[in-house]
DRENDO-1510 file (C-alpha; in Angstrom, 1 decimal, always signed):
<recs>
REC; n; res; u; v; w
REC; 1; UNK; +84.4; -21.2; +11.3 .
REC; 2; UNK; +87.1; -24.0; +10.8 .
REC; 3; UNK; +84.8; -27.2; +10.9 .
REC; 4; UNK; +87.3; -29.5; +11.1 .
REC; 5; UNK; +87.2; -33.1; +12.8 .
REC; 6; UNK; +90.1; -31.8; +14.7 .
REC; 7; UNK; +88.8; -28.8; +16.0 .
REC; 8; UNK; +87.8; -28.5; +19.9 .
REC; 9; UNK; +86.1; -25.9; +19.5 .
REC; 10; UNK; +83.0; -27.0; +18.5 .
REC; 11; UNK; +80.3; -28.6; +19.9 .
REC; 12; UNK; +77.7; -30.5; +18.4 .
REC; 13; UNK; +74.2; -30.5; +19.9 .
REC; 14; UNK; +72.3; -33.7; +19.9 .
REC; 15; UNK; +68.9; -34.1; +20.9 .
REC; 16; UNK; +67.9; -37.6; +21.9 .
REC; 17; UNK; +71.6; -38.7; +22.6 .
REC; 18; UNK; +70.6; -41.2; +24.7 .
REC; 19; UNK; +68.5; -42.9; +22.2 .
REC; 20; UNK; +69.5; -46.3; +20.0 .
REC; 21; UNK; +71.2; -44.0; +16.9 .
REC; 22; UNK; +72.1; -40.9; +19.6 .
REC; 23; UNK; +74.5; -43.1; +21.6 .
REC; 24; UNK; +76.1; -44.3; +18.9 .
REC; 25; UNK; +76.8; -40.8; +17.2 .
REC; 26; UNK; +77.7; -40.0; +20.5 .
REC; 27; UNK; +80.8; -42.5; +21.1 .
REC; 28; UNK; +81.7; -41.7; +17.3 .
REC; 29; UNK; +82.2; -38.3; +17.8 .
REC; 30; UNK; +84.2; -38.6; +21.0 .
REC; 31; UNK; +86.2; -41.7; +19.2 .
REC; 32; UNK; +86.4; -39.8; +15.4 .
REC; 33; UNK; +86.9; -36.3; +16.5 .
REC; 34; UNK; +88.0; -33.6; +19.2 .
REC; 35; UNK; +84.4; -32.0; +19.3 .
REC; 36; UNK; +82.5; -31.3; +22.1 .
REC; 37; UNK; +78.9; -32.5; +22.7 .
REC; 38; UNK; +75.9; -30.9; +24.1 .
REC; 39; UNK; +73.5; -33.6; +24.8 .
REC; 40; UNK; +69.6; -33.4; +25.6 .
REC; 41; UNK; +68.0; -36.5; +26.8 .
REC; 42; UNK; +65.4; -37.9; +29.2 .
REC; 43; UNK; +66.8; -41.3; +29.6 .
REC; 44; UNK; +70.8; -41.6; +29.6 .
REC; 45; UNK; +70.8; -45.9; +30.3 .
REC; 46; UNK; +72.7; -46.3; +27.1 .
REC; 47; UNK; +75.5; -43.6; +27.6 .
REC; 48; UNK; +76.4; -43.7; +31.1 .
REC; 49; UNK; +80.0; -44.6; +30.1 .
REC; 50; UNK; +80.3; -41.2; +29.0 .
REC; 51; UNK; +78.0; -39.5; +31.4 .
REC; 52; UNK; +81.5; -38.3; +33.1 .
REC; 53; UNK; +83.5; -37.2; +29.8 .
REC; 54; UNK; +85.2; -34.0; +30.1 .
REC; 55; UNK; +84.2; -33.3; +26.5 .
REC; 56; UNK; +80.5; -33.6; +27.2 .
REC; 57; UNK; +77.7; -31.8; +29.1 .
REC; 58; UNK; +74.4; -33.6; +29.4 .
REC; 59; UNK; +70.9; -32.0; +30.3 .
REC; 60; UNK; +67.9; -34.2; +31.5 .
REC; 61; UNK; +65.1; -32.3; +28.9 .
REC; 62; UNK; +63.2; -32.3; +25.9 .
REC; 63; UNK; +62.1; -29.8; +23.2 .
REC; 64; UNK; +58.7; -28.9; +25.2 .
REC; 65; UNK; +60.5; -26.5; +27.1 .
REC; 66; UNK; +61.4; -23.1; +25.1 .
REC; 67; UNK; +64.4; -22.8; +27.1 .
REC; 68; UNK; +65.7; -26.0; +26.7 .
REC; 69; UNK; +65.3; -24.8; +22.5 .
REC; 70; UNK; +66.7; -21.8; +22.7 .
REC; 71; UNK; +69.7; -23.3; +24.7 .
REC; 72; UNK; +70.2; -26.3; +22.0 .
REC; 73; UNK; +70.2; -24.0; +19.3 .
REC; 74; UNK; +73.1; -22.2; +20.4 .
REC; 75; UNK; +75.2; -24.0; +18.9 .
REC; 76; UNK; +77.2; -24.4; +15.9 .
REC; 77; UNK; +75.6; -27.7; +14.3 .
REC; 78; UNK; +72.4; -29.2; +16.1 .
REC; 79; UNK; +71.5; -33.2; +15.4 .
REC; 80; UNK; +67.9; -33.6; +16.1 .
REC; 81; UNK; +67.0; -37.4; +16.7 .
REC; 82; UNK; +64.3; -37.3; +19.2 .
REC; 83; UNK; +60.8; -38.7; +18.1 .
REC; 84; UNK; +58.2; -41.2; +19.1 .
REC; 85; UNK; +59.0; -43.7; +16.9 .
REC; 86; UNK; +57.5; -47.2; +18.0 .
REC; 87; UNK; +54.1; -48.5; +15.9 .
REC; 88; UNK; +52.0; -49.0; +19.4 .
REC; 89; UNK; +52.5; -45.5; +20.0 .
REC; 90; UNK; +51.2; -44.2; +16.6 .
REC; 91; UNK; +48.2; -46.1; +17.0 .
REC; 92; UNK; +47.5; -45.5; +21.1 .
REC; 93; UNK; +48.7; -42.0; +21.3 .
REC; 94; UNK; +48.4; -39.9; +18.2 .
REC; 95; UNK; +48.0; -36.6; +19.6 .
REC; 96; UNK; +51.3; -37.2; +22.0 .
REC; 97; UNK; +52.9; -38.4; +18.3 .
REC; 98; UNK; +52.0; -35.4; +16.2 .
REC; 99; UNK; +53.2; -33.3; +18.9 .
REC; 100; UNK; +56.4; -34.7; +19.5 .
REC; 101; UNK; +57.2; -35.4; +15.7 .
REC; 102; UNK; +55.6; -31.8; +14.5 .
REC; 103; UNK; +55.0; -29.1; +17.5 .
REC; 104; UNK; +58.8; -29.7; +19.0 .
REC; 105; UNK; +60.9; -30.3; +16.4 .
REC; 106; UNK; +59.3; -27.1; +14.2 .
REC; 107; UNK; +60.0; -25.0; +17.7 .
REC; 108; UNK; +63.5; -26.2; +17.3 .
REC; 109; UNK; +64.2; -25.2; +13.5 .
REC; 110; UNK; +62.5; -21.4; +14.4 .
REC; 111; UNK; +65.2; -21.7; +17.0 .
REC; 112; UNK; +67.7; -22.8; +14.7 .
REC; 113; UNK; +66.7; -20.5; +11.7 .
REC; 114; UNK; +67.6; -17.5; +13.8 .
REC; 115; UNK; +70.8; -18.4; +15.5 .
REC; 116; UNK; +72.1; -19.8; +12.0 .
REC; 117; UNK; +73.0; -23.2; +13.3 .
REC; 118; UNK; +72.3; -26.2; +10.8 .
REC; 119; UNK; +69.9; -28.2; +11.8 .
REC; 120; UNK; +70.3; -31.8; +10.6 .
REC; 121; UNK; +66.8; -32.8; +11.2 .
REC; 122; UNK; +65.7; -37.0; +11.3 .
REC; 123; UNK; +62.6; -37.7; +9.3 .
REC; 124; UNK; +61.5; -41.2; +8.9 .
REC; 125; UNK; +61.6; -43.3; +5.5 .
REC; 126; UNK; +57.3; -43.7; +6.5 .
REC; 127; UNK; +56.8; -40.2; +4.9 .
REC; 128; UNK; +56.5; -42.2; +1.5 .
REC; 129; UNK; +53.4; -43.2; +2.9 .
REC; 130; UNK; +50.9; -46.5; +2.3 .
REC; 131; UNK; +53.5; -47.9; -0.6 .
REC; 132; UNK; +52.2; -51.0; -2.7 .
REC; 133; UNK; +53.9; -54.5; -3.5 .
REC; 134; UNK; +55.2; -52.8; -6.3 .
REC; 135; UNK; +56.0; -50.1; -5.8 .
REC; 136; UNK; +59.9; -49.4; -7.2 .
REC; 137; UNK; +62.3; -47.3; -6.2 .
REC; 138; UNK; +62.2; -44.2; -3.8 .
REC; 139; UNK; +63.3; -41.5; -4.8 .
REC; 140; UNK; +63.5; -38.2; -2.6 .
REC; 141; UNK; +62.8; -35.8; -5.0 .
REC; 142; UNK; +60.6; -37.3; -7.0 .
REC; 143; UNK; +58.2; -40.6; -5.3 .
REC; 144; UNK; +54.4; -39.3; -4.6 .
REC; 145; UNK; +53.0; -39.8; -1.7 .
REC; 146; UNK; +49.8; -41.5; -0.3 .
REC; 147; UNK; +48.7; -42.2; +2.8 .
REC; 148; UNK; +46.0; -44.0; +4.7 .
REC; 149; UNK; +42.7; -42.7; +5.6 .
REC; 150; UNK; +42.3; -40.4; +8.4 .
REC; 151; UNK; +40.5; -42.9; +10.7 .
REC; 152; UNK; +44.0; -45.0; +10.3 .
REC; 153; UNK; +45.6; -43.8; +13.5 .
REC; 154; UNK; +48.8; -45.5; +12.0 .
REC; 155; UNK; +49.6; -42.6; +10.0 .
REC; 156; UNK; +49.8; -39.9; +12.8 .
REC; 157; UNK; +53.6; -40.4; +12.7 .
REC; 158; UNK; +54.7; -40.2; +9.4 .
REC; 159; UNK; +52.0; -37.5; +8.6 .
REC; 160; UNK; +53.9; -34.8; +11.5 .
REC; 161; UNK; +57.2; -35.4; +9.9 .
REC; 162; UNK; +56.0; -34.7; +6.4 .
REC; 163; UNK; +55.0; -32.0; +7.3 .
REC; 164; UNK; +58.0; -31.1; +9.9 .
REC; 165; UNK; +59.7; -31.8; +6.6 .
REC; 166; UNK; +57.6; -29.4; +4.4 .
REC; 167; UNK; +57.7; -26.4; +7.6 .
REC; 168; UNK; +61.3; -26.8; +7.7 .
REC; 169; UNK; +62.1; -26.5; +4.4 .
REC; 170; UNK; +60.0; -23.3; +4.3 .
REC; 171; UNK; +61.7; -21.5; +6.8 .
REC; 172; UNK; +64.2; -18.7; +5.8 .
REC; 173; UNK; +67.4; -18.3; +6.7 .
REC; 174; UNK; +67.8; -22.0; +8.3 .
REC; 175; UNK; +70.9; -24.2; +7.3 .
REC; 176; UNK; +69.1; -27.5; +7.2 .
REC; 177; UNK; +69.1; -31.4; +6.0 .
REC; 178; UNK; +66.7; -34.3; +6.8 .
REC; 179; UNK; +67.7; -37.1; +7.4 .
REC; 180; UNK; +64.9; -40.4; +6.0 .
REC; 181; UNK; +66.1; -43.8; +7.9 .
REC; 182; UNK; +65.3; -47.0; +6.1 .
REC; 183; UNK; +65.3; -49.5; +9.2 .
REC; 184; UNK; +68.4; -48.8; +11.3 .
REC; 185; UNK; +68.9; -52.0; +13.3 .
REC; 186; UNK; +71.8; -52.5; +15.7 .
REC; 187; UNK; +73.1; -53.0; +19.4 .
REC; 188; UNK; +71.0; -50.6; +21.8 .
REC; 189; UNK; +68.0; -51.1; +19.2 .
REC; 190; UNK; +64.7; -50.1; +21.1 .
REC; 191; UNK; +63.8; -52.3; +24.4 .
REC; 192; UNK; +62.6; -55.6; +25.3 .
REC; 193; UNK; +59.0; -55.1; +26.7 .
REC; 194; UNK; +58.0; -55.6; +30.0 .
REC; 195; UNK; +61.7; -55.2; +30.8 .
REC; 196; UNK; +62.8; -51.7; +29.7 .
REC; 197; UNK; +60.1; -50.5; +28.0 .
REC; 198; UNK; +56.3; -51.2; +27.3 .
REC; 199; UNK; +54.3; -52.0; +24.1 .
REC; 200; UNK; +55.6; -53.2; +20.7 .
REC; 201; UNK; +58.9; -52.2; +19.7 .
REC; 202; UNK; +60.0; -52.4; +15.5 .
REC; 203; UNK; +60.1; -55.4; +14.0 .
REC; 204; UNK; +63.9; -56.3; +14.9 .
REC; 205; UNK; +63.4; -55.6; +18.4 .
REC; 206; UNK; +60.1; -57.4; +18.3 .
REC; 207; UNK; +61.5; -60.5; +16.9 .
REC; 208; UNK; +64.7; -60.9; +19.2 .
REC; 209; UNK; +62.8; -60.1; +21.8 .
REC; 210; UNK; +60.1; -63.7; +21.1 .
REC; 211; UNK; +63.2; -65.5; +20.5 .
REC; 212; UNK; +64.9; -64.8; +23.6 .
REC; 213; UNK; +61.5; -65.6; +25.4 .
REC; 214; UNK; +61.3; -68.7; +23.7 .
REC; 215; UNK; +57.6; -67.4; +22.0 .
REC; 216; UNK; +56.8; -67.3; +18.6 .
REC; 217; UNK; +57.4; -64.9; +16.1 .
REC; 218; UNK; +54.2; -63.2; +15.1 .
REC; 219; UNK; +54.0; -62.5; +11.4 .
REC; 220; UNK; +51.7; -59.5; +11.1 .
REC; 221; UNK; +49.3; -59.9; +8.1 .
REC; 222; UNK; +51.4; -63.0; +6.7 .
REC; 223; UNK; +54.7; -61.2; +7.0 .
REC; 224; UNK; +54.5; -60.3; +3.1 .
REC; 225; UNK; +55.4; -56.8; +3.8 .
REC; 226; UNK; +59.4; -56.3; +2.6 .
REC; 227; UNK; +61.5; -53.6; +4.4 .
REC; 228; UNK; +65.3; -52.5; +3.3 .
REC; 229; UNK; +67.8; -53.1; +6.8 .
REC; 230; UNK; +70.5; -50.8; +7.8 .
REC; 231; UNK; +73.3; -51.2; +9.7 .
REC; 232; UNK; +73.4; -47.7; +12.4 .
REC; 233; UNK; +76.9; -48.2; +12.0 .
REC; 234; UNK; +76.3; -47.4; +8.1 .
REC; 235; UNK; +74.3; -44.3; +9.6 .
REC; 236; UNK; +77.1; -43.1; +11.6 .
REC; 237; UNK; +79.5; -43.3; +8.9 .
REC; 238; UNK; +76.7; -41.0; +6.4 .
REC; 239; UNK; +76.3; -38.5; +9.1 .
REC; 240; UNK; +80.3; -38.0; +9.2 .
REC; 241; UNK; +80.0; -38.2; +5.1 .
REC; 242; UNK; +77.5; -35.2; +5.8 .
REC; 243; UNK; +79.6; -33.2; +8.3 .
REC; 244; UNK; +82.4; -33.5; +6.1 .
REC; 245; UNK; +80.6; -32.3; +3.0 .
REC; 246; UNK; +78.5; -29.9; +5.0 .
REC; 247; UNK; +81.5; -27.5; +6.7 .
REC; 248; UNK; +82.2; -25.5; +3.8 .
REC; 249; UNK; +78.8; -24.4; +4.0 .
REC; 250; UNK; +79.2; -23.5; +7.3 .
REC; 251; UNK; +81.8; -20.6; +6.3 .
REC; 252; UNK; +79.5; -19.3; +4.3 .
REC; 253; UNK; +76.5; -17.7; +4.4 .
REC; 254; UNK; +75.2; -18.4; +0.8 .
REC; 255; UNK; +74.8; -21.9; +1.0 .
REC; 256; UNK; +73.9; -22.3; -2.5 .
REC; 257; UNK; +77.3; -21.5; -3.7 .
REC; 258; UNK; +78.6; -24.2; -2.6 .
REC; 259; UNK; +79.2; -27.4; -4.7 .
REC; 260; UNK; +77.3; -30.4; -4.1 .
REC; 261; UNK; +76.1; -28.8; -1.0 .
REC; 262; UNK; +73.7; -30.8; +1.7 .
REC; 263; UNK; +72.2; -27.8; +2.4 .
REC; 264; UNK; +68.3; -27.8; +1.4 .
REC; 265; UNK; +68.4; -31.8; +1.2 .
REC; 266; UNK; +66.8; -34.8; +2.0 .
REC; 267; UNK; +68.5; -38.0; +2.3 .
REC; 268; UNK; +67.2; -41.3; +1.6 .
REC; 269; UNK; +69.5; -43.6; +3.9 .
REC; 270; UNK; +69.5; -47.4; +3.4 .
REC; 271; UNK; +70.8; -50.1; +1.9 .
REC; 272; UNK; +68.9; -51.8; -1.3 .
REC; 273; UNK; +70.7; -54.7; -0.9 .
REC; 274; UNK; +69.4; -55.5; +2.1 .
REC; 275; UNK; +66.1; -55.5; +1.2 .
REC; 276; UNK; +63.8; -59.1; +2.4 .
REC; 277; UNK; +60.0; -60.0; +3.4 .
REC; 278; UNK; +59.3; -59.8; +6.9 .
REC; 279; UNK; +58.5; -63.6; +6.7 .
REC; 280; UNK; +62.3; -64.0; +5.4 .
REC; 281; UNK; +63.7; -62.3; +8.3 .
REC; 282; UNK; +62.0; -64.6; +10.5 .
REC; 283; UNK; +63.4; -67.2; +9.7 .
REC; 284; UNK; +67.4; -65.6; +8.8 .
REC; 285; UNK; +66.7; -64.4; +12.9 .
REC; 286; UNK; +65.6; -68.3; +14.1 .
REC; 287; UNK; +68.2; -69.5; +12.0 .
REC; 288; UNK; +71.1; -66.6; +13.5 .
REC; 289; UNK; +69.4; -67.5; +16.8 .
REC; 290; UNK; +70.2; -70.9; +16.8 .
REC; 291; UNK; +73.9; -70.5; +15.9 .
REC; 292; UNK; +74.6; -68.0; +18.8 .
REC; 293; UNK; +72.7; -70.5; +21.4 .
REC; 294; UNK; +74.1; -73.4; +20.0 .
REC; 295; UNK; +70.1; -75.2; +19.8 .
REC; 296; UNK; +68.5; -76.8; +16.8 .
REC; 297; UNK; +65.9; -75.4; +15.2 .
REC; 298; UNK; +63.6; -77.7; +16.5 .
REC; 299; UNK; +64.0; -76.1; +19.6 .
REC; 300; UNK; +62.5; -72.6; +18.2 .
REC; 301; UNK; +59.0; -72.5; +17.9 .
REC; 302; UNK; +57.2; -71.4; +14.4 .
REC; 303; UNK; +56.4; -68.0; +13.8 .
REC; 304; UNK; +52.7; -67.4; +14.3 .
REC; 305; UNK; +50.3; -65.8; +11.8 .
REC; 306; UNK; +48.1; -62.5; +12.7 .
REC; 307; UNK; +46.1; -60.5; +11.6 .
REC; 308; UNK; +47.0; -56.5; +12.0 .
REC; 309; UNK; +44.2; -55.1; +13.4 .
REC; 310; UNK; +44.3; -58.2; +16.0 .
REC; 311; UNK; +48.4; -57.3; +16.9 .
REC; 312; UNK; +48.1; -53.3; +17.0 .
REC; 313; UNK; +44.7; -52.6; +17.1 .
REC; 314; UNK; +41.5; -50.8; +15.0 .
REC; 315; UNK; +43.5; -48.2; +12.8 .
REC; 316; UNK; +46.2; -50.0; +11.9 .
REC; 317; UNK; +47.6; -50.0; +8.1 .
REC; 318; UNK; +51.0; -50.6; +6.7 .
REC; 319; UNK; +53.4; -50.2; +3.8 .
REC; 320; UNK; +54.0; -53.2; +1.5 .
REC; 321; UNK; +57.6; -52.1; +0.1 .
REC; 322; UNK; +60.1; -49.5; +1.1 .
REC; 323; UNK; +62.8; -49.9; -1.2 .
REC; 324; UNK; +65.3; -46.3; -0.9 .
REC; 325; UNK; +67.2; -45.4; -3.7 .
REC; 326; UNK; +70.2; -43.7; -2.5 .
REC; 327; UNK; +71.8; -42.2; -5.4 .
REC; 328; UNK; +71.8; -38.9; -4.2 .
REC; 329; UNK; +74.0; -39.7; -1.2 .
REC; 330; UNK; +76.4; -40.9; -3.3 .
REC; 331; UNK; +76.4; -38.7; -5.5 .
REC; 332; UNK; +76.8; -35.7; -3.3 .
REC; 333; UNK; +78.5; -37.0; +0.0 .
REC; 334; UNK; +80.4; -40.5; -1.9 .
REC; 335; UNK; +78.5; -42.7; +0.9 .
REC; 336; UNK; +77.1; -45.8; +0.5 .
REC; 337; UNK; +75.6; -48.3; +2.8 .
REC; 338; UNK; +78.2; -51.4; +2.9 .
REC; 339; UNK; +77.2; -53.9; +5.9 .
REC; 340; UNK; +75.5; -56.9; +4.4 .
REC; 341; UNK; +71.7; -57.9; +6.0 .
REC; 342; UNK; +73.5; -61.4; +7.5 .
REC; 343; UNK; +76.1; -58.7; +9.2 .
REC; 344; UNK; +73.4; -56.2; +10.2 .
REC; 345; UNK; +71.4; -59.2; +11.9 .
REC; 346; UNK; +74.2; -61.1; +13.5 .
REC; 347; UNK; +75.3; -58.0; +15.2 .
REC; 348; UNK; +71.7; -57.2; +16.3 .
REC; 349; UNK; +70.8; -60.3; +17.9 .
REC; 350; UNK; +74.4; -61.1; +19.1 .
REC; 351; UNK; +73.9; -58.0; +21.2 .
REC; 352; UNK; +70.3; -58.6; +22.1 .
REC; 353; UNK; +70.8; -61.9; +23.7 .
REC; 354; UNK; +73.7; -60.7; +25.5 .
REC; 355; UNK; +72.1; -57.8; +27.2 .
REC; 356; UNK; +68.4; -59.7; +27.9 .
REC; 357; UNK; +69.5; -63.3; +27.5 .
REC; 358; UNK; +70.0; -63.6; +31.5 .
</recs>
């Protein structure tokens, strides 16, 4: 199979196109390459500039149905992105979580393990669990992991894809890499609730989303927590690092002769640099915020302590740090992260307030 960026014969599969990183690997592909795409979705607001491109077919599905598996695991190279993935969801609807982050996707990789199509499988950076202040670097082959206690609904996510994580990577015969995000943010991030979406989106969202309302930002716990941002543009550009590392392994059916392969991986992606306190991005986001409206910070109100349990609910816990190393993707696939945090939050909240602002 010739896996080249040029070649129209291929088609990518990518489950949760229409998503925040889906549409974006979407128009990347149609914009970077000649492939086809096969796109599975149940909401297609984001995409419907290319709901009519001759290079694309689009089904209106998810991975519940066997059918819809078998049919995505046709092809060549399949992209799997789709998840529950917002905090009030871990905490109201755990069951619903573990089965959409565990029961689907492992359905998918059977699938995948006996077509032979790679599976490049998104995990979450919250596998590494309840992390501490100090906690240092993390590493994929190496951090250990702790989590909360079972009565801490919080953890319902991150515990499914661990252990999608550990069933995939037990399976035989399946071409595979995970994918850990460390806080992609970006235009088409999440929703603005009550307006496209309900309950509490991720913090980015959650912030632009109070400023654009004119309400204050809530600092959960103090807002000590620190978190690492990533531009999704920075993620597009690893997963075409990926496919172009990853085709020679797709002539071959002994993965493990090929050199640096991505085969039988997990990547850590995220930029270090970017790393801040949650209290610190409030006020980089105010500050942002006041130089696209043109207002004085006078005008914004302050950010507004709470308490954790009060904001999400009994069960709720959290990470203190999440700071990804990311040698391995360098080493292997040369990427690296390059959009600076006062980029990544410009860009953000430029396009937030010009899609809600009216």
């Amino acid at each position: 199979m010739n896996f080249r960026f040029n070649d129209s014969s291929i088609t990518v599969a990518i489950v949760g196109c229409g998503g925040f990183i889906g549409c974006h690997l979407l128009d990347a592909i149609l914009t970077r390459t000649q492939w086809r795409v096969f796109g599975v979705d149940l909401d297609f607001y984001r995409i419907q500039h290319r709901l009519n491109d001759e290079r694309c077919e689009f089904m209106v599905a998810d991975l519940a149905d066997k059918n819809v598996v078998e049919r995505i695991a046709k092809y060549p190279v399949v992209v799997n992105l789709a998840a529950i993935c917002t905090p009030s969801r871990y905490m109201a609807e755990a069951p619903e979580v573990i089965r959409s982050n565990y029961d689907h996707p492992a359905a998918l990789a059977d699938a995948c393990a006996k077509s032979g199509s790679w599976l490049i499988h998104f995990s979450t950076s919250e596998i590494y669990g309840r992390t501490s202040a100090d906690s240092g670097l993390l590493v994929e082959d190496e951090t250990e992991l702790t989590f909360g206690p079972v009565t801490a609904s919080r953890w319902s996510y991150a515990t499914a894809k661990l252990l999608t994580e550990r069933y995939i990577a037990g399976l035989q015969n399946l071409k595979w890499t995970v994918v850990r995000p460390f806080n992609f943010v970006g235009p088409y991030m999440d929703y603005m609730p009550g307006v496209d979406g309900n309950g509490i989106p991720r913090v980015l969202a959650n912030f632009s989303s109070a400023l654009v309302r004119g309400e204050p930002l809530k600092l959960v716990n103090g807002g000590v927590a620190k978190r690492s941002f990533t531009s999704v543009f920075d993620a597009i550009d690893f997963l075409f690092a990926l496919f172009d590392v990853g085709q020679m392994g797709l002539v071959t059916d002994d993965v493990a002769k090929v050199e640096n392969s991505p085969f039988s991986q997990a990547f850590n992606v995220g930029n270090p640099d970017n790393e801040i306190t949650i209290a610190e991005l409030a006020w980089k986001m105010r500050q942002i915020f006041t130089e696209i409206k043109g207002v004085s910070m006078d005008s914004i109100p302050e950010p507004e302590v709470v308490s954790g349990v009060e904001y999400y609910g009994e069960g709720y816990d959290d990470s203190m740090r999440r700071l990804p190393s990311v040698d391995k993707a360098e080493r292997i696939l040369n990427f690296k992260a390059q959009t600076p945090l006062d980029v990544v939050l410009r860009e953000s909240l430029t396009w937030f307030v010009g899609h809600y602002g009216s």
